[in-house]
N, C-alpha and C positions, 0 to 999 in steps of 0.2 A: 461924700463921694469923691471927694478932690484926692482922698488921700490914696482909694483904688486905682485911681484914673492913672494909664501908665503914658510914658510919653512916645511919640514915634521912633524914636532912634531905640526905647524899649522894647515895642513893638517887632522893631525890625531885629535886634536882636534877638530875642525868641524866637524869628519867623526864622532867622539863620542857624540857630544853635539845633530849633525843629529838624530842618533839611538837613544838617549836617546827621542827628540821630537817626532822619530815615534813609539818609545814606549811609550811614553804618551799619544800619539794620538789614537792608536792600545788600550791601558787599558780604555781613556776613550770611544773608539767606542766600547769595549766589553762593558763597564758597561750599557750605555745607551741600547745595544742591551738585556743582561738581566733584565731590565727595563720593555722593550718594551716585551719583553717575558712573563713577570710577570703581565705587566698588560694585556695583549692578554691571560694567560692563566686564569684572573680574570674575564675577561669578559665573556670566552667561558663558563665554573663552573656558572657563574648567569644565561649566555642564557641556559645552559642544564637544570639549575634549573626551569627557568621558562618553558621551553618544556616539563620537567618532570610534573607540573602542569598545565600545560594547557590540557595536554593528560589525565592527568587524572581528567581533569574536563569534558573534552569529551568522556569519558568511562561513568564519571556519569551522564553526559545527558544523553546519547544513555540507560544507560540501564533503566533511566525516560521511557524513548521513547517506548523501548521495554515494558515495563510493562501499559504504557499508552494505546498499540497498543493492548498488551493482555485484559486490561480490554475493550476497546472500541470492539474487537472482540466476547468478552465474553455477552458484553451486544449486539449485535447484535443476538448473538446465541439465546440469552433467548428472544428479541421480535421475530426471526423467530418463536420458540417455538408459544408463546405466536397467534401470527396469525393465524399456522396452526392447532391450539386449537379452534382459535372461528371459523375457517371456516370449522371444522368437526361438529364443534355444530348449528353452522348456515344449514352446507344442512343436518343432522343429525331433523332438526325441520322443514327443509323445507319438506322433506320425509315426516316427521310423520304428519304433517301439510296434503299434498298432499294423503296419506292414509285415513285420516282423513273423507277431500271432497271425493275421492272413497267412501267411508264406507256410506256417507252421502246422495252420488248420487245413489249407487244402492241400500237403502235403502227407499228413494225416488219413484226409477223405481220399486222397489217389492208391494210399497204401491200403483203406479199406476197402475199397471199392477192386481192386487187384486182387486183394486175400478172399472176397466173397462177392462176388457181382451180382450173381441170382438174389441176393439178400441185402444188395445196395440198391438194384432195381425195385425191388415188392417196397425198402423202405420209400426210396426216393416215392415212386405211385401212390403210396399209402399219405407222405406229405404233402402231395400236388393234389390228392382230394379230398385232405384235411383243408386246407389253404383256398383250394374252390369252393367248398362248402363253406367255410368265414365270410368268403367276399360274397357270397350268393346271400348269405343271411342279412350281411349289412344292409345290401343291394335292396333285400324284401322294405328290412326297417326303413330304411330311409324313404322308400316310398308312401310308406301308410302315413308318414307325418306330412306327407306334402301334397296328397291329395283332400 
């Protein structure tokens, strides 16, 4: 066992040569770890970069969007416009149109009535107890249901 047996100053040089390898070992796990830092904080600075534009290429969509949405707004406003334009011009001529025929029919009836009055008279009488006699009938009907 004499010939294992190591002496102190052996001892203490393995305990020295040890620290020294786990201080080599400890310097090189610090360097690779700020290594590993360095390029972790390289990578994150590119992705913030590209986040930085990407965002701001979707602000400039969105504000496409929005001004797309204003115009396609804008032009719906102006064909509303534009429809209730021709549909005030449209019954604005059906009116005058529909005046027109009035003007036309009892200009008509004043020239008949002028050329034969005895025979606008008998007609006219003859309508007014056509027209009594409807409303007299309704008049009947409508009471048999309600009593």
């Amino acid at each position: 066992m004499a010939d294992d047996a190591k002496t102190p100053s052996e001892l203490a040089d393995e305990a020295r040569q040890t620290g020294r390898d786990a201080s080599t070992a400890a310097s090189g796990l610090a360097d690779e770890a700020k290594a590993i830092a360095r390029d972790t904080a390289e990578a994150l600075r590119s992705s913030a970069k590209d986040a930085k534009a990407t965002a701001g290429e979707a602000l400039d969509t969105l504000r496409g969007v929005a001004a797309d949405t204003k115009d396609v707004a804008a032009d719906a406003v102006d064909t509303g416009k534009a429809y209730a334009r021709h549909a005030v011009n449209e019954a604005g001529q059906k009116i005058t149109s529909f005046r027109e025929q009035a003007a036309a029919w009892q200009e008509s009836c004043v020239k008949q009535i002028a050329a034969e009055p005895v025979k606008s008279v008998l007609v006219a009488a003859a309508a007014g107890a056509l027209l009594a006699g409807l409303l007299l009938a309704f008049d009947r009907s409508g009471r048999r249901y309600c009593d």
